[in-house]
C-alpha positions in Angstrom: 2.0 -14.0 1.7 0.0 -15.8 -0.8 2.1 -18.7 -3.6 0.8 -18.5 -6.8 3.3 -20.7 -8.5 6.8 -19.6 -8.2 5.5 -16.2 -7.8 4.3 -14.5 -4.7 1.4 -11.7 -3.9 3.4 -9.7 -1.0 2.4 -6.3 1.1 4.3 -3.9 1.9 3.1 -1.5 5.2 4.5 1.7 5.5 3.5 2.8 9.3 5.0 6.9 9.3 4.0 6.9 12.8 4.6 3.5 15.2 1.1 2.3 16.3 0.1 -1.1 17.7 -2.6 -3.6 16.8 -5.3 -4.5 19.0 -9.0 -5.2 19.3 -10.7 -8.0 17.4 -12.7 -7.9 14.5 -15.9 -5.3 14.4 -14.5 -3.8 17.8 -13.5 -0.5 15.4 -10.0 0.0 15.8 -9.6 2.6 13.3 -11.7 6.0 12.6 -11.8 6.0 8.8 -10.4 4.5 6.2 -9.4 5.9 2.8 -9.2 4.4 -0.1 -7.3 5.3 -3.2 -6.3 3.1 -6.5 -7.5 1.4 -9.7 -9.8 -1.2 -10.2 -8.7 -3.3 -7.5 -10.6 -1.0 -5.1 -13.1 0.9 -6.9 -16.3 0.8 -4.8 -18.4 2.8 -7.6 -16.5 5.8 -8.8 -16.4 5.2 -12.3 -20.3 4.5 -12.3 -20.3 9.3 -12.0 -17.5 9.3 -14.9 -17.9 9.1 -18.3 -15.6 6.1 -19.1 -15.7 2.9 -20.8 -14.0 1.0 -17.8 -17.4 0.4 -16.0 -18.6 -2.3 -14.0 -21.8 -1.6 -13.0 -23.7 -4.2 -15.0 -24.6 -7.7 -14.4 -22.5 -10.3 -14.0 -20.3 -7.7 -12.0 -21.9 -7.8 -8.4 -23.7 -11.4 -8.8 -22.9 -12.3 -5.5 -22.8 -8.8 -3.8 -26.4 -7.6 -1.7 -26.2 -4.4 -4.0 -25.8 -6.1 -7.0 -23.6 -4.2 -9.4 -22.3 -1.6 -7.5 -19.8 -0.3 -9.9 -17.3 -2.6 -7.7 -15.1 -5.0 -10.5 -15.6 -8.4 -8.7 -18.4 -10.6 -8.0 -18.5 -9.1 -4.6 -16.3 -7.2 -2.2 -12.8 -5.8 -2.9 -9.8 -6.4 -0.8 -10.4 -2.7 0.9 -13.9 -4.2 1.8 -13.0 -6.9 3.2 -9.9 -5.3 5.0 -12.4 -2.6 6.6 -14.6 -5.9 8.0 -11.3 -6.8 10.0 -10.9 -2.7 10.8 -15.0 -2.8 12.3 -14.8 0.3 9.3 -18.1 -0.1 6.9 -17.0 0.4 3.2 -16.1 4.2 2.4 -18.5 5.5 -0.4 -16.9 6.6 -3.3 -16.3 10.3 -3.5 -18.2 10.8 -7.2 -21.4 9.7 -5.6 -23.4 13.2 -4.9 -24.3 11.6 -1.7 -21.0 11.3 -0.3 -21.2 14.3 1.9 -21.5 15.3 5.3 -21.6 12.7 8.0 -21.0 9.7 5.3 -17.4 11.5 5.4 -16.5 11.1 8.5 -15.5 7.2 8.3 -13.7 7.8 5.3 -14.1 7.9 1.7 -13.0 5.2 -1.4 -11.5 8.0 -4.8 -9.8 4.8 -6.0 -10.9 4.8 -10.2 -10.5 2.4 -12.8 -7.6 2.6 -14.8 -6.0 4.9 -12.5 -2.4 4.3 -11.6 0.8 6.5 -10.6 1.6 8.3 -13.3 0.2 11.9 -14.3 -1.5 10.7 -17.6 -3.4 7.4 -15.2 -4.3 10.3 -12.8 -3.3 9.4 -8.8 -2.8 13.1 -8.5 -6.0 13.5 -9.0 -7.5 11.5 -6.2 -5.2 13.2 -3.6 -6.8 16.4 -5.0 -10.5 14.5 -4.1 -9.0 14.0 -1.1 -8.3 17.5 -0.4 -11.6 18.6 -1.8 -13.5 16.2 1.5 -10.6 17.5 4.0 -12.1 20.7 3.0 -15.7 19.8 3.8 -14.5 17.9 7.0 -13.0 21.4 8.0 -16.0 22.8 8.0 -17.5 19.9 10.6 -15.2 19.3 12.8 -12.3 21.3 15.3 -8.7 21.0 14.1 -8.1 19.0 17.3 -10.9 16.4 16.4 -9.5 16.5 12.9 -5.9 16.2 13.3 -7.2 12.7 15.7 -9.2 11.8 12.6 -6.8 12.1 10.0 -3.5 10.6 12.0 -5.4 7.7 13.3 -7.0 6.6 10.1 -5.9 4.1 7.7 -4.9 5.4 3.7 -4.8 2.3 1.5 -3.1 2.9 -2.1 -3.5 0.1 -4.6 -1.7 1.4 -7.4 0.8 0.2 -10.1 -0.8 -2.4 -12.1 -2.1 0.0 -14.9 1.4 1.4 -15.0 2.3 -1.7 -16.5 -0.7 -3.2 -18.0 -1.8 -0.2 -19.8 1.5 1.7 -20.3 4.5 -0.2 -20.4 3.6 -3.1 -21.9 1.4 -1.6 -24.8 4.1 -0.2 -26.9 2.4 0.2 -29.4 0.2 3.3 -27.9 3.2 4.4 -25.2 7.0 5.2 -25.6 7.5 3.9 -22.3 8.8 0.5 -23.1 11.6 2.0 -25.3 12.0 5.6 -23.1 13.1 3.6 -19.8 14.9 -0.1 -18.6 12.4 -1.8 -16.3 14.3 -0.1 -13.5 14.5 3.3 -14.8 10.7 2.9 -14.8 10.3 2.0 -11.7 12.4 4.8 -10.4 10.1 7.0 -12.4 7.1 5.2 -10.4 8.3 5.2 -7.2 9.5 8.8 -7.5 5.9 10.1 -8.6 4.1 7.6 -5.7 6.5 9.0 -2.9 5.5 12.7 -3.7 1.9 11.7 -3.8 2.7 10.1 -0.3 4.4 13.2 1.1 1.9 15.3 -0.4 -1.3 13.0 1.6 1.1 13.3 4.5 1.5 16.9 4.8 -2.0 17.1 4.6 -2.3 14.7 8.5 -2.5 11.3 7.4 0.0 9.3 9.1 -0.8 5.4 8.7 0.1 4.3 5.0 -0.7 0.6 3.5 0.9 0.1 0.3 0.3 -3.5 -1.7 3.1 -4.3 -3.7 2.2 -5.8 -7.3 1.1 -9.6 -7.4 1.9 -11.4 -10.3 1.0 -9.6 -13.6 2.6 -12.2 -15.9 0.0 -15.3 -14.5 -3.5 -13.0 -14.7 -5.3 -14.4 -17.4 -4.9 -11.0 -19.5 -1.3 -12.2 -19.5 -1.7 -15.6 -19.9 -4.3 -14.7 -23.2 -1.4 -13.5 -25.1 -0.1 -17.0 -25.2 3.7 -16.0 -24.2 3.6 -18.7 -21.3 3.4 -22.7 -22.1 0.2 -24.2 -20.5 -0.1 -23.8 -16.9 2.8 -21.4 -16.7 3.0 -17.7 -15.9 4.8 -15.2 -18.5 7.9 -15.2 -16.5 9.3 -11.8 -18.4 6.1 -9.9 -16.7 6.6 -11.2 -13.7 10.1 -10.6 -14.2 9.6 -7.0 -15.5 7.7 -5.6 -11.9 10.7 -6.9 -9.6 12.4 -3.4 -9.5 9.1 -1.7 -8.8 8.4 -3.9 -6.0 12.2 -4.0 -4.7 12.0 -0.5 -4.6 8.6 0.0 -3.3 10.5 -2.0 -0.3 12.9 0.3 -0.4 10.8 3.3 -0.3 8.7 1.8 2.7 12.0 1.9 4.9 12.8 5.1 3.9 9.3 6.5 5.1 9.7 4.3 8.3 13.1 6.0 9.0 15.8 3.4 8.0 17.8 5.2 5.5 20.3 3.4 6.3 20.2 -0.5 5.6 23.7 -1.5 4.3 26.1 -0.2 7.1 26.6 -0.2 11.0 26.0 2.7 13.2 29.2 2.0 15.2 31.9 0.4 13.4 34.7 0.8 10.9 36.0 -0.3 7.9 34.1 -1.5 4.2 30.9 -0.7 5.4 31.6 -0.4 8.8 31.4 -3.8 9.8 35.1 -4.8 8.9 36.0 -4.3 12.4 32.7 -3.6 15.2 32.1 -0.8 17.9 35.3 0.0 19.5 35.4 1.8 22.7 34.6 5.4 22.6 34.3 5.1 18.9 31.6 8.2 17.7 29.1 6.3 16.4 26.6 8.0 14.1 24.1 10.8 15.2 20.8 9.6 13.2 20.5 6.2 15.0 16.9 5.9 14.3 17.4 5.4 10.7 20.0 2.2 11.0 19.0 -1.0 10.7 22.2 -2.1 12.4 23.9 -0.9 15.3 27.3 -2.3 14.7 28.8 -5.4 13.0 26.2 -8.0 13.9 23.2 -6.6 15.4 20.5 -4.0 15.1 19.5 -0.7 16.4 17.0 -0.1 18.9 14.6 1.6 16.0 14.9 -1.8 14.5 14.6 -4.3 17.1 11.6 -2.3 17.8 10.1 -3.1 14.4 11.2 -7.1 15.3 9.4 -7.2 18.7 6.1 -5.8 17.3 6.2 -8.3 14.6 6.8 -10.8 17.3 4.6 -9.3 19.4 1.5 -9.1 17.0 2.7 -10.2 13.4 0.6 -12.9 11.1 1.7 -16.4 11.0 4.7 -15.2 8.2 6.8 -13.5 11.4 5.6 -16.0 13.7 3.9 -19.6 13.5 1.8 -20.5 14.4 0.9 -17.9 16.6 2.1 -15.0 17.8 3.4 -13.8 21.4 0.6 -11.8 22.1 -1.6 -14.6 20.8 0.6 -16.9 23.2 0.3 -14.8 26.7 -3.9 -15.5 26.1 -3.6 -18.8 26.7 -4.2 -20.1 30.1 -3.7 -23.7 31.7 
């Protein structure tokens, strides 16, 4: 978790299948990786489309050993340098003819500038791409080797910020601002992004990571508008994204089975936890998706999420190192 002020740049990791963490950097620990997004992860895409959001021109890519690569940093993007600590090369981006064949079979980057969740920013769109290379991949490999492929890759979806920068808070081009509350448009984000989800995972990916937004009132677009005082973030943007990324937390739970957050398993009462598991009490059938078993304490399904974390979190679950991190050392 990164400060930036008050504010804070959280993740949010929706694992649909349980997996663990292991290997070091470089050693490989994933087959592919696929990327989709806005201009957060763009690796090139936009350079094949005609659009004005471009980056493929100098100063874009000083510092990168391609140059201008279409890429809208100086450098990498975050998917870059989070397939570095995979041992996963950087996916090529699905407009480039080239992308075809074996280049597929690590994975491949459809994120696009200016993209974001809803129909008229286009997501749908690159889970259509990504349909279009599943079909090609059909062609190359068996459904066994495929189905390994696809479920033991990682899909990383950087989307949102368009939503909001280009949408929401641009009434004058979009009804958006006066249509829906910041919440109801957030539930109308997070309903189109979960059927894009369930729609990637019906197609055999399994392994989900999902950024929530950073701080969209203390980028300097923002702060150019002069609605902040010097050295100070516009608190009513920052403010504005809290449903969407509440909810995005929300929404990761769901896919990771807890359903259920705000009431025990086993228990009666105001949520049942007036009065905890009584003997040969029926608790509830669909344990899995609890977070607590009765009054006080958790399910198995979630002290299973706690002991991973404990197991082989960052330094935000456990400092300053973890336990797997802690049974390495030797006196």
């Amino acid at each position: 978790m990164i400060e930036m002020g008050r504010q804070r740049w959280w993740f949010t990791v929706v694992v649909v299948v349980a997996w663990w963490w292991e290997g070091v950097i470089g050693a490989g620990q994933a087959p592919a990786i696929w990327v989709m997004g806005d201009s957060l992860v763009d690796s090139g895409n936009n350079n094949f489309m005609r659009s004005i959001a471009r980056a493929d021109y100098f100063p874009y890519g000083c510092d990168y050993y391609r140059g201008a690569s279409g890429r809208f940093c100086n450098a990498r993007t975050f998917s870059d340098i989070l397939g570095d600590w995979l041992g996963i090369p950087a996916p090529p981006p699905f407009s480039d003819p080239g992308t075809a064949g074996n280049r597929l079979l690590g994975g491949v980057n459809y994120a696009s500038a200016s993209g974001g969740i809803l129909d008229e920013s286009g997501q749908h769109y690159q889970v259509v791409n990504f349909e279009t290379t599943l079909g090609q991949l059909r062609t190359m490999l068996s459904p066994e080797d495929l189905t390994q492929l696809l479920s033991n890759s990682i899909v990383v979806m950087v989307f949102g910020s368009n939503d909001y920068l280009n949408n929401y808070l641009m009434p004058t081009v979009y009804t958006s601002s006066r249509t829906y509350t910041p919440e109801a448009f957030a539930t109308l984000l997070l309903n189109h992004y979960a059927r894009q989800i369930h729609a990637l995972y019906s197609l055999g990916l399994r392994k989900f990571f999902l950024p929530g937004l950073g701080p969209l009132g203390c980028i300097p677009n923002q702060l150019a508008t002069g609605q902040a005082a010097p050295g100070r973030c516009v608190d009513s943007v920052n403010q504005l994204i809290g449903p969407f990324n509440e909810g995005l937390k929300n929404l990761v739970d769901q896919f990771n089975g807890f359903t259920v957050r705000d009431r025990a398993c086993c228990g009666i009462g105001r949520n049942q936890g007036q009065i905890t598991c009584l003997p040969m009490t029926t608790p509830c059938f669909n344990r899995d998706q609890y977070v607590f078993w009765d009054a006080f304490h958790p399910t198995q399904a979630a002290n299973a999420v706690l002991a991973q974390r404990a197991y082989s979190g960052s330094t935000n679950d456990c400092s300053p190192i973890n336990v797997q991190q802690l049974a390495q050392i030797k006196f």
